[in-house]
C-alpha positions in Angstrom: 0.0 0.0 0.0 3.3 2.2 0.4 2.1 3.6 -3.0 -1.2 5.5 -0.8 1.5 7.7 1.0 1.5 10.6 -1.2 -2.4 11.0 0.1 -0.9 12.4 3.5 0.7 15.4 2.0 -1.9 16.0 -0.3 -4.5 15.9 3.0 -2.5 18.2 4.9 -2.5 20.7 1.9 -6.2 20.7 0.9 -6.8 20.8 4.8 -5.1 24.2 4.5 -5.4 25.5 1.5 -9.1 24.1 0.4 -10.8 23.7 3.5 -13.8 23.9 2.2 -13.2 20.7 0.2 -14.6 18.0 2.5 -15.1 15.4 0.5 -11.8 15.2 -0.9 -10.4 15.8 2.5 -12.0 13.0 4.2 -11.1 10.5 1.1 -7.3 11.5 1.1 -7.2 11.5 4.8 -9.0 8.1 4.9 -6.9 7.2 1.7 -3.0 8.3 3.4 -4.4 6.0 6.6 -4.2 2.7 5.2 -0.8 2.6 3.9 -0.1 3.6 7.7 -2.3 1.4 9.3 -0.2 -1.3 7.3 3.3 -0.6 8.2 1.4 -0.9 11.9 0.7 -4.2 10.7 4.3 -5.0 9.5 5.8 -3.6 12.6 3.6 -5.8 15.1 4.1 -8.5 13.2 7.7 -8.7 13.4 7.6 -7.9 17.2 4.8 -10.7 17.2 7.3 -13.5 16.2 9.3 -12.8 18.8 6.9 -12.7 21.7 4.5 -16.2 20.9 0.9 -16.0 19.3 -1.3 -15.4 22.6 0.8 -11.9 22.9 1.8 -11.5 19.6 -2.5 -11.4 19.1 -3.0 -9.1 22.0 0.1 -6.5 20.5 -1.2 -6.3 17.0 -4.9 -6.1 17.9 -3.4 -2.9 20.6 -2.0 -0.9 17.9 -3.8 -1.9 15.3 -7.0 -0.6 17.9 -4.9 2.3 18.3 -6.5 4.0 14.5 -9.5 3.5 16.2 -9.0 4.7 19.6 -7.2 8.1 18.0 -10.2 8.6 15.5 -12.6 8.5 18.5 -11.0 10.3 20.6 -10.5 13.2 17.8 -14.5 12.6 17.5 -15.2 12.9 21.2 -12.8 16.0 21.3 -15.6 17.5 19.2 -18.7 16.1 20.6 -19.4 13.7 17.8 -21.0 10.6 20.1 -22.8 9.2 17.2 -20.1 8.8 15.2 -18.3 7.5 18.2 -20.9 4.8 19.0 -21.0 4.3 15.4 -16.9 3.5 15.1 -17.4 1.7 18.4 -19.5 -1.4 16.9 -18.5 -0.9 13.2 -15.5 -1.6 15.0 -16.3 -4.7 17.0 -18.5 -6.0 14.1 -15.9 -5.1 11.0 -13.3 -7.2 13.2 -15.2 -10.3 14.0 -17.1 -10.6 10.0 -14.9 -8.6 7.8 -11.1 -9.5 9.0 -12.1 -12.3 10.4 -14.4 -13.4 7.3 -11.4 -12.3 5.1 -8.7 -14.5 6.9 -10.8 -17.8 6.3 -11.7 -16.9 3.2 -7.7 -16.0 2.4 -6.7 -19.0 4.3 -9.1 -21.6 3.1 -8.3 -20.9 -0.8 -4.7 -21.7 0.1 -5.1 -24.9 2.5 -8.0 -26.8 2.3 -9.0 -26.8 6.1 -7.2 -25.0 9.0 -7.3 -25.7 12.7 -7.4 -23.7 16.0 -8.0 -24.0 19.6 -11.5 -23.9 20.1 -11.1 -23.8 23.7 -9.6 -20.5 23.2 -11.8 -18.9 20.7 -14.9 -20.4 23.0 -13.7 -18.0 25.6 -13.0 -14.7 23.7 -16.3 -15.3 21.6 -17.9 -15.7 25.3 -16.4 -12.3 26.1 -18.0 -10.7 23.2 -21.3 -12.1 24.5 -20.7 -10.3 27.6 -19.7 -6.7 25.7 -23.0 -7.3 23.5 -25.0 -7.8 26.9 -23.5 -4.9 28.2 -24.3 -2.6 25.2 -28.2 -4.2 25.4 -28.9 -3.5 29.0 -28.2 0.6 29.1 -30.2 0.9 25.9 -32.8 -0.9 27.7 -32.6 1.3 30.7 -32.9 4.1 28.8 -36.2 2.8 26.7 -37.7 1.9 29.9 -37.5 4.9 31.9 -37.6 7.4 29.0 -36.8 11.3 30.1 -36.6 10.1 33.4 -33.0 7.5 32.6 -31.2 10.5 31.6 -29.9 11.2 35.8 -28.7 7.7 35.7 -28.0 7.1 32.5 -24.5 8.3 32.6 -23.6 7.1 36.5 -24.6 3.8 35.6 -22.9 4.0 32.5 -19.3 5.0 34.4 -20.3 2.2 36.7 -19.9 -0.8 33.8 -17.4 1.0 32.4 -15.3 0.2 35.2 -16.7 -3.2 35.4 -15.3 -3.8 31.9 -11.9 -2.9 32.6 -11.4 -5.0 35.5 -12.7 -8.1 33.2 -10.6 -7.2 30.7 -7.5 -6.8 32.6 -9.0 -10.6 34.6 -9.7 -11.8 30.9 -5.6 -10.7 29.8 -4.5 -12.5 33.1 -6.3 -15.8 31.8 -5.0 -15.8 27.9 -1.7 -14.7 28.9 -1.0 -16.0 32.1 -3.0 -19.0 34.0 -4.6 -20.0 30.6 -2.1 -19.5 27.6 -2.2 -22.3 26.0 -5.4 -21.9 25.2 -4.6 -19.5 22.7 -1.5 -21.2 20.8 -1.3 -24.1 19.4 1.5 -26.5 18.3 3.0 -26.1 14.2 1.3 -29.0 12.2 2.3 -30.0 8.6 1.9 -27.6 6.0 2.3 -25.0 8.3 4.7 -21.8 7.7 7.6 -22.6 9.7 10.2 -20.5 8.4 12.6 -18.3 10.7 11.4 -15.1 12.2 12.1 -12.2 10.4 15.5 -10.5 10.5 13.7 -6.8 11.1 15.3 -6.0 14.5 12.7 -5.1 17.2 14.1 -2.0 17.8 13.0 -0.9 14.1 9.8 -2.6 14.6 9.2 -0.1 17.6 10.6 3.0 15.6 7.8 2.0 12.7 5.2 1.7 15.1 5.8 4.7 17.0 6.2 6.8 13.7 3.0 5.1 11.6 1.1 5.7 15.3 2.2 9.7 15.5 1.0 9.9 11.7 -2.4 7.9 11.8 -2.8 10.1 14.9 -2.3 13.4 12.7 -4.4 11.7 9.7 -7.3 10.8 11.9 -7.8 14.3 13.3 -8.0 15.9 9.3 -10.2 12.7 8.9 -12.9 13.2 11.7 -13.1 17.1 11.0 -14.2 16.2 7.5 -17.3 13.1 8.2 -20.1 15.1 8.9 -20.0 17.4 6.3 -18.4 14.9 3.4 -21.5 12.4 4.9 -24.3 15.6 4.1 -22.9 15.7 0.5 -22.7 12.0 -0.3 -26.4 11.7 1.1 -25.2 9.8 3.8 -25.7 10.0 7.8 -22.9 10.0 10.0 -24.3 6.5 11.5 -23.4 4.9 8.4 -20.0 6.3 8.1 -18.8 5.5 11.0 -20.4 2.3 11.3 -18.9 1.4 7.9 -16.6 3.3 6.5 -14.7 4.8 9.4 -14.7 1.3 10.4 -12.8 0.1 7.8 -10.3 2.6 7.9 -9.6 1.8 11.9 -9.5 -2.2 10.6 -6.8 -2.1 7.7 -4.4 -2.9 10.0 -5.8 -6.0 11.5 -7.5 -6.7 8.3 -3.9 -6.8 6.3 -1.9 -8.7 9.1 -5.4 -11.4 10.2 -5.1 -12.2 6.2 -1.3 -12.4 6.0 -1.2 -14.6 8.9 -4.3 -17.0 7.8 -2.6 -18.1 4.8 0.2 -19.0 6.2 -2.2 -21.2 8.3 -1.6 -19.7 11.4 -5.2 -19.3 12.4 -5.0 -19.0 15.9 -3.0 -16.1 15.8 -5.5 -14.2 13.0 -8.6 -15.4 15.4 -6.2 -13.7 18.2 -6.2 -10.4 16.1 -9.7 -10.1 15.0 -11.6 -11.8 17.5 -9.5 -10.4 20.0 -9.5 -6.9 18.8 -13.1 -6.9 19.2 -13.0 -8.1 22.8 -10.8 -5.2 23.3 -12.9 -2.6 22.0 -16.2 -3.5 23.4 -14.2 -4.4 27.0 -11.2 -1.9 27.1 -11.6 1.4 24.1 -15.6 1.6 24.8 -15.4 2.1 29.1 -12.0 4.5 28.1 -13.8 6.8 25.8 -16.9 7.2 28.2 -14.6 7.8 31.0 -12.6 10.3 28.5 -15.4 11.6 27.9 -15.7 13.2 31.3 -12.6 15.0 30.7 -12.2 16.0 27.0 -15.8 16.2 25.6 -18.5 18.6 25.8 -20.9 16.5 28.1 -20.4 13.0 29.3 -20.8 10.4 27.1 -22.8 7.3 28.2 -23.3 3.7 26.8 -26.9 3.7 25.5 -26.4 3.2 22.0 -29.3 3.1 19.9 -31.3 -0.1 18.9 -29.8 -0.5 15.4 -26.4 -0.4 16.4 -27.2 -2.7 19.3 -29.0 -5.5 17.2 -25.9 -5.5 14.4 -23.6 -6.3 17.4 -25.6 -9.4 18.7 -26.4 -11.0 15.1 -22.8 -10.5 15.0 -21.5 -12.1 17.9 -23.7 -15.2 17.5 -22.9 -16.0 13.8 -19.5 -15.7 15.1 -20.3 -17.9 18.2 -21.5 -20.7 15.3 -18.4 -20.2 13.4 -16.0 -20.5 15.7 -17.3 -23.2 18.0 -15.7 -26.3 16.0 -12.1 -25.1 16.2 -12.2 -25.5 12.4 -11.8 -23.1 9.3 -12.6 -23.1 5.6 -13.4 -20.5 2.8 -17.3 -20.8 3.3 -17.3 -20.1 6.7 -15.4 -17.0 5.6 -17.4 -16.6 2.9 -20.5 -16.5 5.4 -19.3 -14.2 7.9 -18.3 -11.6 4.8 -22.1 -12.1 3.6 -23.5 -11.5 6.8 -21.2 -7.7 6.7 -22.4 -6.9 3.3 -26.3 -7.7 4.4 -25.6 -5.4 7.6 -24.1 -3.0 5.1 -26.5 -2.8 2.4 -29.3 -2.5 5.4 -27.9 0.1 6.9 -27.1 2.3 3.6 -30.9 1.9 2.3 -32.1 2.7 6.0 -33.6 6.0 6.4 -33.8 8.2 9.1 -30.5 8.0 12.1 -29.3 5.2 10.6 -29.0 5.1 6.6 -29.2 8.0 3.9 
């Protein structure tokens, strides 16, 4: 993608000199993003081999979250929460059907079947249960009490927020600690077993800092631009962040899950895409509500709205199903990308707060 990297000079100019120009500042922000998202990749990678799959998952699915902790942060900066609710489960739900979908569909064209731990990918997709039970409930707090859930809304939503982050620091304890060998698995035949990469680590770090400090600088142009580049596409913000924005956080877990499938090493592309999920709904989703307290407008809370809510749960039970047999091929990839592009397609001909 290294040839996308003349996009970032080109954003930083029309941010200057065209302002007005929103469109083509949002798609040449979005645009000089993925090339940096995938040197992310590449750098987490190489400090991946060197560190075992369980953390080598857990350190990719970090920084590649990082795009998207960055571009909602820059969005909570400026009050935009439906965008940031939006990124939140486009996130979650573009990691465990898109990446995901893409890796066994990548990996399954090259080897006829693949193998993981199903032990292991029981337990994150049991965590994703949790984070979808946890979005449900302050939705339905808020439906039941109507004008009168807006005093509680927000303590109770600072209140599982910091329920979250002690399961997922519990949760880390098990994969990495107590439980890790749940998460790897021994090299069978076929497998990819050549040497690590000669990149030294300290390179590694110096890519991932630098590609970090950019996408950091490429997401604020980018989130300045949604709303109005959404208005003159016909689109809401809902969509584009659900979506599109979505996408942009992904590409680097989406180029490094792939990469890594089809050199059949599933467990570690389950450990980046089903993991990153886990880590947004558990770990970026309490950080930005607690954020929220200090660098946005108002508080944010976690009562996201019905649509949003219902993508998340179709989406963690197909990828419950898919999962449970510790076994991959290119249909079930092929049915986890089907089930993205229905969400999709629903979502773009929706009126109203969620479509055009």
């Amino acid at each position: 993608m290294n040839w996308l990297l003349p996009f970032m000079p080109v954003a930083i100019a029309l941010e200057h000199l065209a302002p007005q120009q929103h469109l083509l500042i949002f798609v040449t922000s979005g645009l000089a993003i993925l090339p940096l998202a995938a040197w992310m990749g590449w750098a987490t990678e190489r400090l991946s081999e060197r560190l075992g799959e369980g953390m080598g998952g857990l350190l990719n699915a970090t920084f590649g979250n990082a795009a998207e902790l960055i571009i909602a942060l820059a969005a909570l900066r400026q009050g935009l929460y439906d965008v940031v609710k939006a990124s939140i489960v486009g996130s979650i739900v573009g990691n465990i059907l898109l990446v995901l979908g893409a890796a066994m569909m990548a990996g399954g064209l090259r080897h006829r079947e693949q193998s993981f731990n199903p032990q292991g990918a029981s337990a994150q997709a049991t965590m994703l249960m949790l984070a979808a039970i946890t979005l449900i409930l302050p939705a339905a707090y808020s439906a039941a009490l109507g004008p009168q859930a807006v005093q509680g809304l927000v303590p109770l939503s600072i209140s599982i927020s910091i329920v979250l982050l002690l399961v997922y620091g519990l949760f880390l304890t098990f994969s990495l600690v107590t439980h890790a060998a749940l998460f790897t698995r021994a090299r069978a035949a076929g497998e990819d077993n050549s040497q690590p990469s000669s990149s030294s680590p300290r390179r590694a770090a110096l890519v991932l800092a630098a590609s970090t400090a950019a996408i950091a600088w490429m997401s604020e142009i980018l989130v300045g631009s949604i709303q109005p580049a959404a208005r003159s596409l016909g689109l809401n913000s809902a969509f584009v962040g659900v979506f599109v924005v979505a996408i942009l956080g992904n590409a680097a877990e989406h180029a490094t899950a792939v990469t890594v499938a089809m050199k059949n090493r599933m467990d570690l592309a389950l450990g980046i895409a089903i993991g990153s999920s886990v880590q947004v709904a558990l770990f970026v989703a309490p950080v930005l509500v607690l954020a929220s307290l200090i660098l946005g407008p108002h508080p944010m809370d976690l009562a996201f709205p019905v649509g949003l809510v219902l993508i998340m749960l179709l989406a963690v039970l197909i990828t419950g199903q898919v999962a449970a047999d510790g076994r991959a091929n290119w249909l079930k990839g092929l049915q986890l990308l089907a089930v993205y592009l229905v969400l999709g397609l629903t979502f773009f001909f929706m009126p109203g707060a969620l479509g055009r």
